[in-house]
N, C-alpha and C positions, 0 to 999 in steps of 0.2 A: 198281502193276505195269505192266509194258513190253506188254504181249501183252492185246489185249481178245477175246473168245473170242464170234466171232459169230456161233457154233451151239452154243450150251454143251447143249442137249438133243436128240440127233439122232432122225428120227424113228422112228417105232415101225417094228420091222422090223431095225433094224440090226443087221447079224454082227458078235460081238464083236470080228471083224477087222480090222475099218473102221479102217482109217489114219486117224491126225491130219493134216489140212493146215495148216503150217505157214507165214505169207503174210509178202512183204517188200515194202512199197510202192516205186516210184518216186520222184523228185524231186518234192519240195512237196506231195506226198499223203498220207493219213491213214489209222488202219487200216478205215475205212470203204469205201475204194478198193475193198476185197476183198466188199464184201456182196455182192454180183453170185451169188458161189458158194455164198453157201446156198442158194438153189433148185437150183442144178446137182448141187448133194455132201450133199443132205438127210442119207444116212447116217454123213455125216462129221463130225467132232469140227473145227468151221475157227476155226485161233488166228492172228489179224493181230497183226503187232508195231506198235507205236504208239511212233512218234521222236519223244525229248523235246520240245516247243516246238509241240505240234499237237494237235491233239482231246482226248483225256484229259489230257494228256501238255503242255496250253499252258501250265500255269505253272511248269515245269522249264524251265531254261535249254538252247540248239542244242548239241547235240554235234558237232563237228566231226574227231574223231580216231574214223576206222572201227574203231579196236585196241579205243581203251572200249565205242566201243558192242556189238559183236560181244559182247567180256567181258561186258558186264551183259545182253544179251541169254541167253547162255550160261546163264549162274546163274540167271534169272529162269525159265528154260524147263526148267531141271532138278527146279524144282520144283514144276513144272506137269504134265510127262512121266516116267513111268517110262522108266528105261531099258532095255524092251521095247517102250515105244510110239516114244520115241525111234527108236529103229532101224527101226522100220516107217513112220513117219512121212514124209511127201512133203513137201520142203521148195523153196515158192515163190517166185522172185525176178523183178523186173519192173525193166529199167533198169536205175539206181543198184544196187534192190535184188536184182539178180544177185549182185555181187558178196557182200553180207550172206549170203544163202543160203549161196553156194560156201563161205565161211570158218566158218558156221554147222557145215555139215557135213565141213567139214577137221578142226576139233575133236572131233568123235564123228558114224563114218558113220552115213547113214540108207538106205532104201529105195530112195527115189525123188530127184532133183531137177531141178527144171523150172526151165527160165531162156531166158530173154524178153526180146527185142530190148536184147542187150550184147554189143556186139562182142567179139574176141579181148583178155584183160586183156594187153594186153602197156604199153603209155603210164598205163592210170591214168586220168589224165581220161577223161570220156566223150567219143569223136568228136566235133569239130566244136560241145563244149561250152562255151561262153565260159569267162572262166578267174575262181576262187571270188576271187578276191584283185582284181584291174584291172576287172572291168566294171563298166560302169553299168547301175543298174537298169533301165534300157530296154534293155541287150542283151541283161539276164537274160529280162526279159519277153518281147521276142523273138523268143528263143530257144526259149520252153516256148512260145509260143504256134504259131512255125514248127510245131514237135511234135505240136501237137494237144493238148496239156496241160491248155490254161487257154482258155475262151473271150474274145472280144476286148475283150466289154464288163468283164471284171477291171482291164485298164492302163486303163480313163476314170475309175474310183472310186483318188482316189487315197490311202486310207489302206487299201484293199483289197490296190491293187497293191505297197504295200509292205509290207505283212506276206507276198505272196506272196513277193518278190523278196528279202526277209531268210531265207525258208526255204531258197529255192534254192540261195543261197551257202553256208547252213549244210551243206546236203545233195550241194554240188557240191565241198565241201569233204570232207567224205567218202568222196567218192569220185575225191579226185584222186592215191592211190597204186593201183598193182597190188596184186593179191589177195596175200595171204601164199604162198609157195612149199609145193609138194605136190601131190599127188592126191588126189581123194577116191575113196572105195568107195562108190559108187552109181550105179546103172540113173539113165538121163536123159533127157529130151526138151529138143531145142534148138528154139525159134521164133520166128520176126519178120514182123511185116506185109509182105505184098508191096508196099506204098507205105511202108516205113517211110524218112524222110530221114535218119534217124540208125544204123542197122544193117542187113543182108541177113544169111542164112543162110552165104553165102559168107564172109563176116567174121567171122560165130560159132565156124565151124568149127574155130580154135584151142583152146576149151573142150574139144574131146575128146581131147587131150594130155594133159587132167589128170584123164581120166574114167575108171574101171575099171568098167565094166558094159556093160550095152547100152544102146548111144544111138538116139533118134530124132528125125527133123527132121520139122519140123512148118511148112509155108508156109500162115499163117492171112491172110485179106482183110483190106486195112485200114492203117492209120497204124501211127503210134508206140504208140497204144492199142490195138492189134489184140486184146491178150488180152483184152480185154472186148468189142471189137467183133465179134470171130469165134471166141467164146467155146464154143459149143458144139462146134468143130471139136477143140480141143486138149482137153478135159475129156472130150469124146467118148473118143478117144485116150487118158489116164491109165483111166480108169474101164476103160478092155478091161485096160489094160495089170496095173490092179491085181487086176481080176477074175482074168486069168489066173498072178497071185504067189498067189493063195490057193485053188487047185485041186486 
């Protein structure tokens, strides 16, 4: 399975309402990236997607066409989710994994979708992202380390730094078309570090062309990592926001 479920028992107390949070890593990250949220979402049911060629998921070959993976994501989540929790469900995208979310829920709306430092899809590549095909492994590295990705001592081990720098191509390939055409039907929250070197708020603002709900913008502290590092500010923020869907 694509999806590792890293609160499969939410705790005692929980309203049978408790949206699913459904998580999309970034570049080169695993669905571990997202533990952070089980202390934050105790009452929630949190399913990380896990991209072939990484944690569970290492002995599957890279997928590099976002069409398949979105599809097998699709089918693997349909039988994870009723299609009542489906539609209640908040679906997480960080980066790369913006775009996964947005076409997640192009396919069948949901509730909520939150997405995090990804600029306007208009190019496809991500800003100022070296390119999946011509760089060398030192620009990929970099590049994710400019970001705050990967700390510095990853590029000194070098059979480390190239299992990093094979992910990133796989995952930079990915994400080197625009999102499929459409809008989705869901309530949203836009947000990016106020240091982020790859996104601003200003730059996002094109997502909500393709939004039909209510949006909110969220300016969290912090880097290109801001949703972990100023994490309690935007979970803050969903949590009123779902409190008050279930009133």
């Amino acid at each position: 399975m694509s999806f590792v479920e890293l609160n499969t028992v939410p705790c005692a107390g929980a309203p049978d309402t408790a949206a699913p949070i459904v998580c999309f890593a970034p570049a080169a990250a695993n669905a571990q990236y997202w533990r952070f949220l089980v202390g934050e979402l105790p009452h929630h049911r949190i399913l990380a997607a896990e991209y072939p060629g990484r944690g569970r998921s290492m002995s599957l070959p890279f997928m590099t066409s976002r069409t398949e993976l979105v599809g097998m994501l699709v089918d693997e989540l349909r039988d994870i989710l009723t299609p009542s929790e489906w539609a209640d469900a908040v679906f997480v995208g960080h980066s790369v994994g913006v775009q996964i979310a947005f076409e997640m829920v192009l396919v069948s709306p949901a509730r909520w979708l939150v997405l995090s430092a990804r600029n306007n899809d208009i190019t496809g590549r991500a800003p100022r992202a070296p390119d999946h095909l011509t760089s060398t492994q030192e620009e990929l590295l970099s590049w994710v380390t400019h970001l705050g990705g990967i700390p510095d001592m990853v590029t000194r081990h070098p059979e480390l730094a190239r299992m990093v720098a094979k992910t990133l191509r796989a995952d930079l390939a990915l994400s080197a078309s625009p999102c499929a055409p459409g809008v989705v039907q869901a309530n949203a929250i836009l947000m990016c570090g106020d240091s982020d070197p790859a996104a601003t708020l200003e730059q996002m603002a094109g997502w909500k062309d393709r939004i039909r709900g209510t949006i909110m913008e969220v300016k969290l502290a912090g880097d290109h990592d801001a949703i972990r590092q100023d994490h309690e500010q935007w979970v803050r923020v969903l949590r009123h926001a779902l409190e008050k869907d279930h009133r």
